[in-house]
C-alpha positions in Angstrom: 0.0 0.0 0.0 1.2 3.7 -1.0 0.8 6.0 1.8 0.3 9.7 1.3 3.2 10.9 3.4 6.0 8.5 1.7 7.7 8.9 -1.4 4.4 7.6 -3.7 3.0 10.5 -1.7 5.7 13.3 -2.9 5.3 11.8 -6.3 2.1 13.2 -6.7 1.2 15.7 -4.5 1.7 18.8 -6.9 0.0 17.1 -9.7 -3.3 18.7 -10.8 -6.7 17.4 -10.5 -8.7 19.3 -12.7 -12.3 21.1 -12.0 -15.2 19.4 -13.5 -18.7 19.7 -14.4 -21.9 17.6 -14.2 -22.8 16.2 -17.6 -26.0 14.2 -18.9 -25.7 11.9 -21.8 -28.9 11.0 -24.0 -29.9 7.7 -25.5 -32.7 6.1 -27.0 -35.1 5.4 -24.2 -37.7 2.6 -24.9 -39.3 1.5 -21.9 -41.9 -0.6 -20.4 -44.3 1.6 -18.2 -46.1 -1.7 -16.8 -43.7 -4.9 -17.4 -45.5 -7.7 -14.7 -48.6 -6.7 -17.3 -46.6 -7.0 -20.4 -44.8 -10.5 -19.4 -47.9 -11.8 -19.0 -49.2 -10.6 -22.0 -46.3 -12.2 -24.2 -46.9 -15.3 -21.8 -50.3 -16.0 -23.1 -50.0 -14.5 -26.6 -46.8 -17.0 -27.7 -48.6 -19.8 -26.0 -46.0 -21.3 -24.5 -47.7 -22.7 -21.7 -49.6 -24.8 -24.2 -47.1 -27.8 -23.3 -47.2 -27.4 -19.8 -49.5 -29.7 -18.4 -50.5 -31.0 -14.6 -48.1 -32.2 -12.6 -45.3 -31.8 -14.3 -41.7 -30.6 -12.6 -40.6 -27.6 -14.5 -37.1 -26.3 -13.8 -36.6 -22.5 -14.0 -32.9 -21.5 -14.8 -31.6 -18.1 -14.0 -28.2 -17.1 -13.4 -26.9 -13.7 -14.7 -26.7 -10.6 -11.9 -28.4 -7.1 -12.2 -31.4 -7.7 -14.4 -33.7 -5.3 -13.8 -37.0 -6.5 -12.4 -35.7 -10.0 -13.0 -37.4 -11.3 -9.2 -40.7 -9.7 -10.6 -41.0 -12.1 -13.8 -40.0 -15.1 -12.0 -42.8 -14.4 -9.4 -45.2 -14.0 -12.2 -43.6 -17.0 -14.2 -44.3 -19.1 -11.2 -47.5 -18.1 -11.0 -48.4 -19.0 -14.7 -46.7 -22.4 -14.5 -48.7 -23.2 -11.0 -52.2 -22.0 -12.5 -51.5 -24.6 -15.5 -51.0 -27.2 -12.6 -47.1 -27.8 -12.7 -44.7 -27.8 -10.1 -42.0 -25.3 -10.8 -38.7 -24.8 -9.0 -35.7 -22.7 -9.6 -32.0 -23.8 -10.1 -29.4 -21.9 -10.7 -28.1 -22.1 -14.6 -24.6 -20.8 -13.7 -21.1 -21.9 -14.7 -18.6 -21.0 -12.3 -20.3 -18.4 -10.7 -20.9 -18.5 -6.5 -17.0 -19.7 -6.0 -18.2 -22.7 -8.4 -20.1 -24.4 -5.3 -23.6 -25.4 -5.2 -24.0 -23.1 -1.6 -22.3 -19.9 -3.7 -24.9 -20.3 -6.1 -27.9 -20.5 -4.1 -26.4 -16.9 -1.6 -26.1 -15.9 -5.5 -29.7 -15.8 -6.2 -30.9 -14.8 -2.8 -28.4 -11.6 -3.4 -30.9 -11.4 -6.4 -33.9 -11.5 -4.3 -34.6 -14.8 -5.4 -35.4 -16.9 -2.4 -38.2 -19.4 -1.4 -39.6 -17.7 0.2 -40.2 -14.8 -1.9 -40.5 -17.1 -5.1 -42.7 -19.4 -3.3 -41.0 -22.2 -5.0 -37.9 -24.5 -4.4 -34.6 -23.9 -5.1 -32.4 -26.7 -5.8 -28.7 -26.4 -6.3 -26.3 -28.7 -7.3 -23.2 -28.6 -9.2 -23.7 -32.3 -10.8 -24.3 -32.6 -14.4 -26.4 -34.9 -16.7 -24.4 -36.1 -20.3 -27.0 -35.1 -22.8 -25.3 -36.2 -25.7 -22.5 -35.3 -28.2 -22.7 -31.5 -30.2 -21.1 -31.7 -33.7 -18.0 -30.4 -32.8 -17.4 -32.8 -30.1 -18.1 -31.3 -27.2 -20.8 -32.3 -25.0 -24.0 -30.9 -23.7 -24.0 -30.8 -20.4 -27.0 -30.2 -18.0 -27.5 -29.1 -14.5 -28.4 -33.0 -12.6 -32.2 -31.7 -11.3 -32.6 -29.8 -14.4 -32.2 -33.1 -16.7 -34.0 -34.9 -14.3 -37.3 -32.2 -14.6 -40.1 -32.7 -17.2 -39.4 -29.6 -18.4 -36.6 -26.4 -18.3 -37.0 -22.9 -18.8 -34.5 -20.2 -18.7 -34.8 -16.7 -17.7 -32.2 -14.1 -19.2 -31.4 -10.5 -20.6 -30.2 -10.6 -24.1 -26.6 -7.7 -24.1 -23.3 -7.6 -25.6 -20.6 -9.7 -24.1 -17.8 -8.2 -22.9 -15.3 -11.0 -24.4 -16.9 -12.2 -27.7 -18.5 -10.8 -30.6 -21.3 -12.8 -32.8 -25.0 -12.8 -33.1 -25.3 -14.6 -29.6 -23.6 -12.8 -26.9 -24.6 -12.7 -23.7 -28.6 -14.2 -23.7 -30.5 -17.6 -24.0 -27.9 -19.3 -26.4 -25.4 -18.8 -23.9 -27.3 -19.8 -21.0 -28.1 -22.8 -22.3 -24.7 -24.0 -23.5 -22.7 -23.0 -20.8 -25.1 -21.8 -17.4 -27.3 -25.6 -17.8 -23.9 -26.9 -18.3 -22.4 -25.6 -14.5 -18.8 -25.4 -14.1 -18.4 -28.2 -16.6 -20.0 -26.9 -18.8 -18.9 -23.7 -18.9 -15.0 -25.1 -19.0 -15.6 -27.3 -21.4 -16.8 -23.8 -23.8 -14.3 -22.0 -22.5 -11.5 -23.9 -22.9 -10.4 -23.3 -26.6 -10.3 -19.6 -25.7 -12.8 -16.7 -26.5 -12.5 -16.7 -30.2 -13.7 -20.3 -30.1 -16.4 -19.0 -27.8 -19.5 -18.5 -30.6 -19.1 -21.6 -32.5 -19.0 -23.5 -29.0 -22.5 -21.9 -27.8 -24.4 -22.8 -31.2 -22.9 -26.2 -31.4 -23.9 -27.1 -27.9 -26.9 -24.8 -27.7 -28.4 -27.0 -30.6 -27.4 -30.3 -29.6 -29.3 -29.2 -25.8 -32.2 -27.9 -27.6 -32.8 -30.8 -29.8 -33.2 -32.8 -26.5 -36.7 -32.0 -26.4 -36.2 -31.0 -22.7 -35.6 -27.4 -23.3 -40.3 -25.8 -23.2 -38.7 -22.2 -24.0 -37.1 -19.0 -22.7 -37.7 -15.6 -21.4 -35.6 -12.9 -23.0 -35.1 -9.6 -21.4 -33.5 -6.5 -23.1 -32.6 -2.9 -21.2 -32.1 0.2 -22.7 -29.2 2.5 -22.0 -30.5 3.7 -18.5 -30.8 -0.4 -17.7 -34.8 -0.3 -17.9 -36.6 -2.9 -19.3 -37.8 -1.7 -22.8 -38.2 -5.3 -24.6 -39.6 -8.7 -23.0 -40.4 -12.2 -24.8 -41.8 -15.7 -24.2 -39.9 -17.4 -27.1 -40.6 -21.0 -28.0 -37.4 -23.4 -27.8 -37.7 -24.2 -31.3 -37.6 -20.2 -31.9 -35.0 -19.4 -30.0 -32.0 -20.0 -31.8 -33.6 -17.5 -34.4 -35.4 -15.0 -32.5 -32.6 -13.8 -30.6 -30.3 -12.9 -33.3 -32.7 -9.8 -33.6 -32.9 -9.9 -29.8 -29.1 -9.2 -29.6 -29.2 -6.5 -32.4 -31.4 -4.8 -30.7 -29.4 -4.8 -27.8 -26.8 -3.5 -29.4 -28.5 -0.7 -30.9 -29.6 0.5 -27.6 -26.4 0.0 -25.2 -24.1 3.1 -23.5 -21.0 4.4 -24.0 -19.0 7.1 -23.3 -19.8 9.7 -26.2 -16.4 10.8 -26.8 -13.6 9.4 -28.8 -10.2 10.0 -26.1 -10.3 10.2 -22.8 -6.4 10.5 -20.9 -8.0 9.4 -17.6 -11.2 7.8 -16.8 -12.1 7.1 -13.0 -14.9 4.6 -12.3 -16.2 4.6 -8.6 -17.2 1.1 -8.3 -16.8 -2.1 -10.2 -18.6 -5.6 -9.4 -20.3 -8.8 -10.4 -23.6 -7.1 -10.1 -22.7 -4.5 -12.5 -20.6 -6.6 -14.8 -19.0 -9.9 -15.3 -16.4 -8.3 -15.9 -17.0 -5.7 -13.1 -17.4 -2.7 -15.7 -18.7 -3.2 -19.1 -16.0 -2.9 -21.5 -18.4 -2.5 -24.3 -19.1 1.2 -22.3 -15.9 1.9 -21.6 -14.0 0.6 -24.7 -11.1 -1.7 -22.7 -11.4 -4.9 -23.3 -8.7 -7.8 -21.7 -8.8 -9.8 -24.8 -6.6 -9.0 -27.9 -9.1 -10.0 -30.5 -12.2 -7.6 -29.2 -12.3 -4.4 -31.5 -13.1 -1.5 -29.6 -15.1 1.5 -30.8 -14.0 3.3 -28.7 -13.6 6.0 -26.6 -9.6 5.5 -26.6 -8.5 5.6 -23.1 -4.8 6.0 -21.5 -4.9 5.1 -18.1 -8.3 3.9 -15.9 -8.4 4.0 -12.2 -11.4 1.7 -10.5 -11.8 3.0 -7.2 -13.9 0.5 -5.5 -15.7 -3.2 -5.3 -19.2 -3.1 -4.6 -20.3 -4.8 -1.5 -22.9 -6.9 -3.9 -19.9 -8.0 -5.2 -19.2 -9.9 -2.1 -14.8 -9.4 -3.3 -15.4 -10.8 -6.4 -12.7 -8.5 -8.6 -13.0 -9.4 -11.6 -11.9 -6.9 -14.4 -9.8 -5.0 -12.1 -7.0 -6.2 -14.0 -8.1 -4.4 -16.6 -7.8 -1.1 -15.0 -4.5 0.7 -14.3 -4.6 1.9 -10.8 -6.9 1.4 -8.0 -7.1 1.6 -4.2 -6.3 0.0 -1.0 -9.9 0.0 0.4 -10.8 -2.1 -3.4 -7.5 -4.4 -2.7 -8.8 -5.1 0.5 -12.2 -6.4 -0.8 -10.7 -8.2 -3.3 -11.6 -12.4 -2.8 -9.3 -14.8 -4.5 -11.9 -18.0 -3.7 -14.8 -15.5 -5.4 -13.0 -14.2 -8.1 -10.6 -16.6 -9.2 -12.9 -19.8 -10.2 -14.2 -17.2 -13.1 -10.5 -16.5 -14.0 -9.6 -20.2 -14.4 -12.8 -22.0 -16.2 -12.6 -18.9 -18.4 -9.0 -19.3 -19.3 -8.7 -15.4 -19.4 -6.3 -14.2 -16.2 -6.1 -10.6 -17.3 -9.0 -9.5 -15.6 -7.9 -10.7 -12.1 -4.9 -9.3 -12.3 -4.1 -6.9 -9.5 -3.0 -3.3 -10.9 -1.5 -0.3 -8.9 -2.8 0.0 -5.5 -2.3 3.8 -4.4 -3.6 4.3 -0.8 -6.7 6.7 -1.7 -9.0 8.1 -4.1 -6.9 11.4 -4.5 -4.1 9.5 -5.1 -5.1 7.0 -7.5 -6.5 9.6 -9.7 -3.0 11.6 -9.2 -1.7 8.5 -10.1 -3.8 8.9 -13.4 -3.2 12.1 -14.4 0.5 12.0 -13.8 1.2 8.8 -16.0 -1.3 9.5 -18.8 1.3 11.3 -21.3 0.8 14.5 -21.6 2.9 17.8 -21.6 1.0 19.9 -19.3 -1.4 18.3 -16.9 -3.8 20.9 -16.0 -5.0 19.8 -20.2 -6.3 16.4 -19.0 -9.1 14.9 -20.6 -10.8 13.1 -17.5 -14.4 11.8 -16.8 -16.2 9.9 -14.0 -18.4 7.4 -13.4 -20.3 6.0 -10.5 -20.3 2.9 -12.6 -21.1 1.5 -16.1 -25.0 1.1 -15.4 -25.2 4.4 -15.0 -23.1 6.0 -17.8 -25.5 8.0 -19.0 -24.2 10.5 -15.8 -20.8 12.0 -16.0 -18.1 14.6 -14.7 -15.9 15.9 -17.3 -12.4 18.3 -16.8 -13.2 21.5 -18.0 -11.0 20.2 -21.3 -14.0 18.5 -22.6 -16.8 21.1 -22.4 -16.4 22.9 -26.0 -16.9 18.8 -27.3 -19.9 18.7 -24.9 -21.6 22.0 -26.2 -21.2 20.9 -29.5 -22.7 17.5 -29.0 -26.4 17.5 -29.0 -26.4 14.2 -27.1 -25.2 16.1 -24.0 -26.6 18.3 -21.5 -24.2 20.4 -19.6 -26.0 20.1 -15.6 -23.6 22.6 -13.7 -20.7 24.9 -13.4 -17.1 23.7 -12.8 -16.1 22.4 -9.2 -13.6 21.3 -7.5 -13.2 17.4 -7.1 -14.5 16.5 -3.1 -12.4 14.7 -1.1 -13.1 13.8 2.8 -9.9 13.8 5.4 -8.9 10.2 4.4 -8.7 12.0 0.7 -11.6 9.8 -0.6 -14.5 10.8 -2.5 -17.3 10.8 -0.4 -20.2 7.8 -1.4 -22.6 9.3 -3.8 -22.9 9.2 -7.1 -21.0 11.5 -9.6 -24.2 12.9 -10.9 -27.8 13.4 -9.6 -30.0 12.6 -12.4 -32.7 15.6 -13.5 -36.1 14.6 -13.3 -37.1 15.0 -16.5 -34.5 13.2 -18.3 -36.4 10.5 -19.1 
């Protein structure tokens, strides 16, 4: 750890930390006013629940963190499967997440909000798996042991962009069902002829699990930039291979990112699982820990991540990716939570620990005084609270003539002067309070 008084300390103490001022960014804002009344509207309109019949155990897979209003369409799932006389119960369609045990998984979801109790259904967790067969590039199909034993599975998931991967199934269904039915073997097993291997592995498998006949359908979820749900669907199995190609475009389409092209520092408050699997969403930023993921941009020099969420529970993942962070995040960070994502991934990048300066002041210091440029006080910097919520920004003064002229931007304030407490942290709030009538 740096301390402020040593030599790290004398390093930086005359460097410059610029003024900055409150910015809003605008993007397209779809959004479901009533979403509990549109799920079950798509519920009954694709029929879905037409091969649901009495008595019969239907497993319900969810997985993936911070999906807005995620506990609210399982309870209303639940619901629809109990009033068609099934018996649901929820498992957790996860691959190495939860430390990889069958007990992480389970504090997983309740950290969701997805509980018996407030389900009012089972949850069984297991990390045993069921050989369903042979995909055609060899690799198997693997699914979760009370999930193959079930009479029936559905899965539960937002479509997005992944962070480590590029094809017309990211982050969604596809996924889910090669690698989070799969467990940890599953997900090693896709994983473990690296990223660029990554697409072909999820349609292979995908098909060879939904050809099983086991697979009734899936709930797809898509947010908009503000991480609202705008888009829901009850989609067949036998449609969902090709529905959510256009799911995922539309994703796309809709997602953040910081709207300009080079940034010398950018400082992120907080990273974390519940944010990202990769703590922050390098698709916003424009980092990305894998040499084969095109970024478009904004061009960044240095990145300091200034904190692990406590929904995070330690897992640091993706502050590898960063440059400099701080000793209250080093502290958080878990080796048994963060690692097991590291190693069935095969990527090791993101765990990687980067500079650990002994504050916020002095991380962002730290920042400013490595980021190459002849005269400090001309740093381009923004902030985030985090990458949900990149729509709300700070920016150095350096940066308001691009912000006038962009008419995605709203300047919110004056310049001021960076707040630090006595421990020369920034105090807990968010960069930005958002105006009322942004929406």
């Amino acid at each position: 750890m740096t301390t402020g008084t040593g030599i790290i300390g004398k390093l930086l103490k005359d460097i410059p930390i610029p003024r900055v001022v409150k910015i809003l960014q605008k993007f397209e804002r779809p959004i479901l006013d009533d979403v509990e009344a549109e799920f079950i509207k798509r519920l009954r309109s694709s029929r879905v629940l037409d091969r649901v019949q009495p008595g019969m155990r239907i497993a319900i897979g969810v997985g993936s963190r911070g999906i807005s209003n995620q506990p609210l369409i399982l309870q209303a799932l639940i619901r629809g499967l109990k009033a068609k006389g099934a018996e649901p119960f929820i498992f957790p369609a996860m691959g190495s997440h939860g430390g990889a045990t069958a007990e992480g998984q389970q504090n997983l979801l309740a950290r969701m909000g997805i509980t018996e109790m407030s389900m009012r259904a089972p949850i069984r967790a297991t990390m045993d798996v069921v050989d369903m067969g042979t995909a055609q590039n060899g690799l198997t199909a693997w699914f979760d042991a009370y999930a193959a034993a079930a009479d029936g599975i559905v899965l539960v998931n937002r479509i997005k962009p992944h962070v480590s991967f590029r094809g017309a199934y990211e982050s969604g269904l596809m996924k889910m069902i090669a690698i989070g039915l799969g467990k940890q073997k599953g997900a090693e097993a896709c994983h473990q002829l690296g990223m660029e291997r990554m697409l072909d592995n999820i349609v292979a498998i995908g098909r060879r699990a939904l050809s099983t006949g086991k697979i009734l359908f899936g709930i797809a979820l898509v947010e908009n930039a503000y991480h609202e749900t705008c888009r829901l669907e009850a989609i067949p199995a036998q449609l969902i291979e090709e529905d959510e190609v256009a799911l995922q475009a539309e994703a796309k389409r809709l997602e953040a990112r910081i709207l300009f092209d080079r940034l010398d520092v950018l400082i992120i408050d907080e990273i974390g699982k519940n944010i990202s699997g990769t703590g922050f969403d390098n698709n916003v930023v424009g980092r990305f820990h894998l040499p084969h993921m095109k970024s478009a941009g904004p061009f960044i020099t240095r990145i300091a991540a200034l904190d692990i969420t406590d929904a995070s529970h330690g897992n640091g993942n993706g502050l590898g990716i960063a440059d400099f962070t701080t000793d209250r995040a080093f502290r958080k960070f878990s080796f048994e939570e963060t690692y097991p994502n590291s190693l069935t991934s095969t990527v090791p990048a993101s765990v990687k620990i980067p500079m650990v300066l002994e504050n916020d002041r002095l991380a962002i210091q730290a920042a400013i005084k490595t980021c190459n440029i002849a005269d400090f006080r001309d740093v381009r910097l923004v902030r985030i609270k985090n990458t949900l919520e990149a729509h709300l920004l700070e920016v150095s003064e350096t940066l308001l003539a691009e912000a006038r002229a962009n008419p995605r931007m709203d300047i919110l304030s004056e310049p001021c002067e960076f707040a630090f407490d006595a421990q020369g942290n920034i105090p807990g709030s968010a960069p930005v309070s958002e105006p009322r009538d942004s929406r």
